[in-house]
C-alpha positions in Angstrom: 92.8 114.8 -3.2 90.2 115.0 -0.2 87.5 113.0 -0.9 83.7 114.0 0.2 80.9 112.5 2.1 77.0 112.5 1.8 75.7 114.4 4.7 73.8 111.4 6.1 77.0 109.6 6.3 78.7 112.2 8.0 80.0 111.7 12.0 78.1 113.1 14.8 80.1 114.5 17.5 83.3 113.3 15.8 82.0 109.5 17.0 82.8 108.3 13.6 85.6 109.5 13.4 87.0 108.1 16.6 86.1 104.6 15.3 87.7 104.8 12.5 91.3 103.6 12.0 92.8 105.5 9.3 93.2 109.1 8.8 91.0 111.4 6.8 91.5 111.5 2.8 92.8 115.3 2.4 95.7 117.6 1.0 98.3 116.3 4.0 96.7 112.9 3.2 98.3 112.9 -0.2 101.4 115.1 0.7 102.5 112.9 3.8 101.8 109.7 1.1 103.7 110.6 -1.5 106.7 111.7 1.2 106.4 107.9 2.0 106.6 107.0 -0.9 109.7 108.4 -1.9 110.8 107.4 1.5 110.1 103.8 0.5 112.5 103.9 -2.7 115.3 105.6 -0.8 114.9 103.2 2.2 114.5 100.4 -0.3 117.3 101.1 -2.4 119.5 102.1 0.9 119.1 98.4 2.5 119.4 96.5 -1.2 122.5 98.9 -2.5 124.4 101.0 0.0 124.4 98.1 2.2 124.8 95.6 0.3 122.0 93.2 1.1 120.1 92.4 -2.3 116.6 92.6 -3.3 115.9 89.3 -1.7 117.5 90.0 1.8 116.1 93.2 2.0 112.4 92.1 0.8 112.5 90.0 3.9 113.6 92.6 6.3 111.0 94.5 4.9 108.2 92.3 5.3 109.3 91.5 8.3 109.1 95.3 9.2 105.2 95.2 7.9 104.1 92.5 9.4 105.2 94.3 13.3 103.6 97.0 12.4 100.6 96.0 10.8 100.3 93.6 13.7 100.3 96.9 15.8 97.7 98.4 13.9 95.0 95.6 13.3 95.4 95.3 17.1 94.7 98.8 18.2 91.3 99.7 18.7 91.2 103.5 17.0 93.4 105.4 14.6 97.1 106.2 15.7 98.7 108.3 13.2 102.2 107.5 13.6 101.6 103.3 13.8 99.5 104.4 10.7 102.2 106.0 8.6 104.8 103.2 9.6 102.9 100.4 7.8 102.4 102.6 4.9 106.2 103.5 4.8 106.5 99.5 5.4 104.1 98.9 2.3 106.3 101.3 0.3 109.6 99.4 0.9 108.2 95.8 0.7 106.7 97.4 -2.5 110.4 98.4 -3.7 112.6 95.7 -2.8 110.2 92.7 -4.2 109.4 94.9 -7.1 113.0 95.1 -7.8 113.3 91.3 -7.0 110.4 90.7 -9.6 111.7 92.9 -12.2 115.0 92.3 -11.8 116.3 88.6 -10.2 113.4 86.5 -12.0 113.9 88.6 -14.3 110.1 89.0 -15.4 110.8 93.0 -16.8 108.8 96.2 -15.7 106.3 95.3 -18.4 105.2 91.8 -17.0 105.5 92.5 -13.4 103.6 96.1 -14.3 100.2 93.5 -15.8 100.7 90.8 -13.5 100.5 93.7 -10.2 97.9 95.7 -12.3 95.8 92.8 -12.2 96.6 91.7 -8.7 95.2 95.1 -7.4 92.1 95.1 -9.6 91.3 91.4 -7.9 91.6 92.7 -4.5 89.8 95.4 -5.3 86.9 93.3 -7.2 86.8 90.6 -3.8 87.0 92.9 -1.7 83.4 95.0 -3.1 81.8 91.6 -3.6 83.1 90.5 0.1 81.7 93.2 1.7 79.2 95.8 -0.5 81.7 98.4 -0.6 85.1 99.5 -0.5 85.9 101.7 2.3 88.6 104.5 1.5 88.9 106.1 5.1 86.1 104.7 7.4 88.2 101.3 8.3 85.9 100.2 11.1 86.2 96.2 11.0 88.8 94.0 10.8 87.8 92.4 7.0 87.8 95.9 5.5 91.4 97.1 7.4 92.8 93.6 6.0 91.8 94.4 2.1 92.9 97.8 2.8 96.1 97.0 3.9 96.8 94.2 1.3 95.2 96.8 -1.2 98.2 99.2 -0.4 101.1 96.4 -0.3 100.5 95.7 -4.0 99.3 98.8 -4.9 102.7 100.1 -3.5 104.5 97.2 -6.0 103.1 98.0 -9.0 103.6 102.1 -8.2 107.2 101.0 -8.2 106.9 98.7 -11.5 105.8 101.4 -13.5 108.1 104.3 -12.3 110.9 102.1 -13.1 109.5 101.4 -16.6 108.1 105.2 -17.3 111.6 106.0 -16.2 113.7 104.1 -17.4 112.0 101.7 -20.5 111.2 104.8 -21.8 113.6 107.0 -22.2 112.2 109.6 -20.0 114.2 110.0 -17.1 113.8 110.1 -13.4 112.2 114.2 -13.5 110.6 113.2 -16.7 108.6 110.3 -15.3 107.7 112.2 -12.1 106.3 115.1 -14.2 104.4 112.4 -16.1 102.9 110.8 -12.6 102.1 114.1 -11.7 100.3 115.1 -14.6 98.5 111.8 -14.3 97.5 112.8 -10.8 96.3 116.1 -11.5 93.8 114.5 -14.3 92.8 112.0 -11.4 92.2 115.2 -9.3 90.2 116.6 -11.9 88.0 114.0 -12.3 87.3 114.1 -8.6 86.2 117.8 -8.3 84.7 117.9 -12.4 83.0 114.2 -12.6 80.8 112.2 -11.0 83.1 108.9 -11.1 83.3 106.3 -7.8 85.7 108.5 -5.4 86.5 104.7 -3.9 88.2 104.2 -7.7 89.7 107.5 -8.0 91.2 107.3 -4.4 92.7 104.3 -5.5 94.1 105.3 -8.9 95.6 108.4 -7.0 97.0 105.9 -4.1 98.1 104.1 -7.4 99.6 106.9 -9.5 101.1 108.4 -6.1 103.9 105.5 -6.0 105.8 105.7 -8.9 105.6 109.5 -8.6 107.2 108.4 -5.2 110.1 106.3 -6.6 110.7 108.5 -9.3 111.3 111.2 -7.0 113.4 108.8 -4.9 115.2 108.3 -7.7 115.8 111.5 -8.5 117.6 112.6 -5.5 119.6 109.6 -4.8 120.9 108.6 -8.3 123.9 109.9 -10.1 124.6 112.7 -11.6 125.5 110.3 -15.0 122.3 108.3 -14.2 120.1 111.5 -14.1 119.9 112.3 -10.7 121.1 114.6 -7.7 123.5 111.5 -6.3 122.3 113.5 -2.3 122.9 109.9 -1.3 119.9 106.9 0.0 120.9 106.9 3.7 120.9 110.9 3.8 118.0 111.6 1.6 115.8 108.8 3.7 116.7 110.7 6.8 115.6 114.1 5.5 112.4 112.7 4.1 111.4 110.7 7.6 112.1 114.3 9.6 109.6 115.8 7.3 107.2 113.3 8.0 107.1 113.4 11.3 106.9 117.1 11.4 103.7 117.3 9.0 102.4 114.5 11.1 102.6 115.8 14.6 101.7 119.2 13.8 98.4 117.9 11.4 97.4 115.6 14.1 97.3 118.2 16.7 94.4 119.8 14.8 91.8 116.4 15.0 90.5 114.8 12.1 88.4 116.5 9.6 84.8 114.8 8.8 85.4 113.1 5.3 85.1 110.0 3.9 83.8 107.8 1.0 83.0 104.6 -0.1 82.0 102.8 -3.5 
């Protein structure tokens, strides 16, 4: 959902903007987000099951992955949407495999890893506004805020996957069923937004939230079998599809400049 700005806070001359290292909260905001998402549960699952690596190789590989990318990004001096979306696709399948590896090899369940990551992002969030007044949401100016943001995302990412695992599967409802519940539970976070006057930092962060297990339910969907609920279009093949349409939204939206938004809490 786009998220709006008090006029006084609003860029002059598109300077704010420019200092800024993250892209603007809008409709593509969301739509290229939850393609990364589900990008991150096909990639995820691709590495950990069609090639055979496991959920603790492949968490590894992953991180690995973030950490050269996010490198990249803390070091560049201004927003650069596709070393942008590559952490966030990093953050997504770092989120899945050690999700998985929570869930599944220590065997905590989607339940206990769902509270314990829950309560992990609600710390971050809560040091981060004590740290430094507010929480940004896309006016990342200083290297403290990009490095809560970015943590923010990594376990927001894990516990998105947690609890499309457990809406999924725990409860009966499927792979479509638990993406039409995410969605639903979107659409009431989009609500609020437009209807309410509640923190737009919180509701940006319960979208970002909400937007991962719709994600990896969707993931799901496409790559499991046809016995297990899904399309079985395959991980490798579905990853490739959904990377191609990210880099098409991408390059065409970023042709256009960034549009003046932001918000804080």
């Amino acid at each position: 959902m786009p998220v709006e700005t008090a006029a006084a806070e609003r860029p002059v001359h598109g300077v704010r903007e420019a200092l800024s290292k993250v892209p603007p909260v809008t409709l593509v905001f969301w739509a290229v987000k939850i393609l990364a998402t589900t990008l991150g549960e096909t990639g995820g699952d691709a590495l950990s099951m069609t090639l055979g690596l496991g959920y603790a190789v492949s968490t590894l590989v992953f991180l690995a992955f973030f950490c050269v990318t996010l490198s990249a990004q803390v070091a560049s001096r201004r927003y650069h949407p596709a070393l942008y979306w590559a952490v966030v696709v990093a953050t997504t399948t770092v989120g899945t495999t050690t999700s998985d590896y929570l869930d599944r090899t220590l065997g905590l369940g989607y339940v206990k890893s769902s509270i314990f990551l829950l309560g992990a992002v609600i710390a971050v969030l809560v040091v981060w506004r004590y740290s430094t007044g507010a929480i940004a949401v896309d006016h990342i100016t200083t290297r403290e805020n990009e490095v809560f943001y970015w943590v923010t995302i990594l376990v927001s990412n894990t516990l998105g996957t947690a609890l499309g695992d457990f809406v999924a599967t725990t409860t009966g409802l499927g792979f479509e069923g638990g993406a039409l519940v995410f969605a639903g539970l979107i659409a009431l976070v989009a609500a609020a937004h437009f209807f309410t006057d509640a923190p737009a930092a919180l509701l940006f962060w319960a979208a970002y939230v909400l937007t991962r297990p719709l994600g990896a339910t969707l993931g799901d969907t496409l790559t499991k079998s046809h016995a297990e609920g899904g399309l079985a279009l395959g991980r490798i093949t579905s990853s490739l599809v959904i990377a191609a349409a990210m880099v098409l939204i991408v390059a065409v939206t970023s042709r256009r400049g960034p549009a003046p938004v932001g918000a804080h809490a």
